[in-house]
N, C-alpha and C positions, 0 to 999 in steps of 0.2 A: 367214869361210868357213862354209858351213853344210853341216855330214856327212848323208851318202844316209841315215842313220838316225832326222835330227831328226825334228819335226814341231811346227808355230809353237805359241809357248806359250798357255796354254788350250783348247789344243785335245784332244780326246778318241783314245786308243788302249787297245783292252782284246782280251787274251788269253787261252783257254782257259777255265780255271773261273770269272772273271770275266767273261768275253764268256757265260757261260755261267750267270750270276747276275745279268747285266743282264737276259737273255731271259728269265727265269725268272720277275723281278720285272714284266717287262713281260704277259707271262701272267697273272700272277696280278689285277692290277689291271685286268687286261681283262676277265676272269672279272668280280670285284668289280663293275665298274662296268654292265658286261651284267647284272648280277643288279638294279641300280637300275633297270632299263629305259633307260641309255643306249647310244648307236648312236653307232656312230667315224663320225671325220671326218679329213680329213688333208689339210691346207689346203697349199698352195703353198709351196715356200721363197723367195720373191720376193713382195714387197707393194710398193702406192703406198700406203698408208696407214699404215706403222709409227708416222707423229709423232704419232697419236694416241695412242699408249701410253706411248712413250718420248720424252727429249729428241733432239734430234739429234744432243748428240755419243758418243749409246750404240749409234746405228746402224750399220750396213757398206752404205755409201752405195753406190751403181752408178746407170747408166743407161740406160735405153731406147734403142731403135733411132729412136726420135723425141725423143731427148734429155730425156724427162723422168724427173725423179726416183723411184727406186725402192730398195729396199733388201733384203737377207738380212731372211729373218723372227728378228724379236729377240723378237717376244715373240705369243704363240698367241690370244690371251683377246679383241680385240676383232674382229681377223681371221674368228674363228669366229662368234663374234654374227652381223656384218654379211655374212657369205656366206651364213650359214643364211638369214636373212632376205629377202637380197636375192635370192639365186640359188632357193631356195624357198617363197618368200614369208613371211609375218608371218601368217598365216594357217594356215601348216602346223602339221597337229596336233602332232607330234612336239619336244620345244623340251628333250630332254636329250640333246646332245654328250660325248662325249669325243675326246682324241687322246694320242696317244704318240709326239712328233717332238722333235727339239731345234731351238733357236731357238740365236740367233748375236748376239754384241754384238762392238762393237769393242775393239778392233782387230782380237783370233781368238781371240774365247772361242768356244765350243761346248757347250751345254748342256743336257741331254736331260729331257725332264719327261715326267709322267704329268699330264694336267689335265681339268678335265670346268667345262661351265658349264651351268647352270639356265635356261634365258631364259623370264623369265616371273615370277620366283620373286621374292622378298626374304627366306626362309629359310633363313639360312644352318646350321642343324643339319644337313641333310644331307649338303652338302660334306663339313663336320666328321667327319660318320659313315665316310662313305667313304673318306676320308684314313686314318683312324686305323683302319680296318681292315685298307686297304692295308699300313699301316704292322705291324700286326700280324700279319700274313702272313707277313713278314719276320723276324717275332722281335724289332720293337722297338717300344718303349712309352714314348716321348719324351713331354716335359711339352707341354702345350697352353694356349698364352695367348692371350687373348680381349680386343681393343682396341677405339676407335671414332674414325676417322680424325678424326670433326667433333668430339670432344670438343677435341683442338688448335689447329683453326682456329677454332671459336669464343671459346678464350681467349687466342689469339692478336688479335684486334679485341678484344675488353673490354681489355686491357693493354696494346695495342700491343708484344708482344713478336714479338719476330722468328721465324719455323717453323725458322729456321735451329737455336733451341735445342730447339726437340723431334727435329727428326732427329738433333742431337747427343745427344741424351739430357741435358741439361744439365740436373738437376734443382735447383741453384744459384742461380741464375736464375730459377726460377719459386720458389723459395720462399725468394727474396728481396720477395716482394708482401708480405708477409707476414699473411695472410689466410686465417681460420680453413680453410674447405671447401678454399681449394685447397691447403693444407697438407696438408689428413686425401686430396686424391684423388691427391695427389705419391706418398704413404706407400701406398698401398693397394694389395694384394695377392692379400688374402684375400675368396672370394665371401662367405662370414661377417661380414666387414667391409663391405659394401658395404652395406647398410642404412642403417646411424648413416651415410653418408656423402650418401645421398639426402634422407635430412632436413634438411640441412644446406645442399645444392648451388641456384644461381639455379634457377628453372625450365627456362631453355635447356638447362642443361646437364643437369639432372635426369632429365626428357625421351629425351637420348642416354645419360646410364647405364641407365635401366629398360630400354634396349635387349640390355645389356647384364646384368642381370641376370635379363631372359627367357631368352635365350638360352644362360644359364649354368645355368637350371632344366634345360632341357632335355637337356644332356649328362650322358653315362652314367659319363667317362670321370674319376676320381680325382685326375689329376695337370697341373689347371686353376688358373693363377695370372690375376690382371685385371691389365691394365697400360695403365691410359686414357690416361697420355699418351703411352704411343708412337707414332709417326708411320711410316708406311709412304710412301716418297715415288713413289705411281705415279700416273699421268694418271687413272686410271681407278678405283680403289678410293676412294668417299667416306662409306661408312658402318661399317656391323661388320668389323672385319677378326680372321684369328687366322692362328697360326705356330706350327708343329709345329718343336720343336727339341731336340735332346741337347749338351748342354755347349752347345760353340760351333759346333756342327752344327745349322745350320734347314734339315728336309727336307721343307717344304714350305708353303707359304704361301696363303690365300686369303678370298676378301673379298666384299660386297655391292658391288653399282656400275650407273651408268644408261648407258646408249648410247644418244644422243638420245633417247627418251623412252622406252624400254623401260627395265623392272627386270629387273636377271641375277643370281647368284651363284655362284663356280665358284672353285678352286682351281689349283694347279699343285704336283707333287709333285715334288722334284728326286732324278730316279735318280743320278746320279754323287757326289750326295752320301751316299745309301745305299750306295751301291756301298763307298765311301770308311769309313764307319762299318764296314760289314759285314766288311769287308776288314782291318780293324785286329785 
């Protein structure tokens, strides 16, 4: 029996001073991101394209009046690339987005972001800046970790180890190679530390940390840990990635990535999850 009061789990309902601190957050980050020179976007809730982003079974499948496949927007990031592009050309000056929608996975999640992408860019410090302003807006000042998605795929081919253990976090398993560098990059935390660990690393891999270590120059923000072999498992994120998180709260996530031969970089900020912190 389902009471006139449920509503399907995952799904979002906010009242009063909350429905009233999402708007707020959503304000503020609109401000924020207008102050970068971006311009909203607010893409469809219906795509033929989500399988680019996601697997299919994180979609909320439907159909056309011509029977073809389409789906709830699960996820904002390549949607907005290939619309700017396509519906404005690749030639339009303007190449900084944002939006403020929730996206949808299955079965009936609901989940609302703040996101902005760069097209054009491979810089990801300024995402980084934007986020963590936004975040500061707010009143919070969550740690910032900075990865590189290829740093796992490519010692996943030299060892033939499975990705299966970097998305588990399986640090066990890789340092059972037992092998000086990738011992010291298992262990490594600290951008202090990441030196002595370049001296040390193949050139492939060396290559993808100095990415990483630029881009750690660049930020302003204190509360930066490196975590190279985490693995972010999206279609679409293959170089620098990083994730804004408190405890066991990530409020926000975003990464360097190509769509067919364009370079982008762009994040997505999860309001329900601030919501959620703020509200404790």
């Amino acid at each position: 029996m389902i009471y006139e009061h449920e509503i399907p789990k995952g799904s979002r309902l906010y009242f009063g001073e909350i429905a009233k601190l999402k708007r707020d957050i959503e304000a503020k980050a609109s401000n924020i991101l207008e102050e970068f020179g971006y311009e909203e976007i607010a893409t469809p809730f219906f795509s033929y394209h989500q399988l680019e982003s996601l697997s299919q079974k994180e979609i909320v499948r439907l159909s056309d009046e011509k029977n073809r496949l389409l789906a709830l927007r699960a996820d904002s990031t390549i949607d907005v690339v290939r619309l700017v592009t396509k519906r404005l050309g690749r030639s339009v000056e303007h190449n900084r987005w944002f939006y403020i929608q929730p996206v949808f996975r299955f079965p009936s999640s609901e989940i609302y972001q703040v996101g902005a992408e760069y097209i054009g860019s491979d810089d990801l410090s300024e995402p980084i800046e934007i986020l963590d302003k936004i975040l500061k807006s707010v009143d919070l000042e969550p740690y910032l970790q900075i990865s590189n998605i290829k740093i796992p795929r490519l010692i996943s081919k030299k060892f033939g180890i499975s990705m299966s253990v970097f998305e588990d976090g399986n640090l066990e398993a890789i340092l059972k190679e037992d092998i000086e560098w990738l011992s010291k990059l298992a262990r490594l935390h600290r951008f202090e530390d990441l030196k002595s660990v370049l001296k040390v690393a193949p050139d492939d891999i060396r290559e993808e940390l100095e990415k990483i270590y630029k881009i750690c120059q660049k930020i302003k923000s204190k509360k930066v840990f490196i975590s190279p072999l985490y693995y972010a498992k999206m279609k679409y994120y293959d170089d620098l990635y990083f994730r804004f998180f408190e405890g066991n709260y990530t409020l926000g996530v975003g990464g360097a990535y190509r769509w067919r031969e364009l370079e982008a970089v762009g994040f997505a900020g999860y309001i329900d999850t601030i919501l959620e912190l703020k509200g404790k």
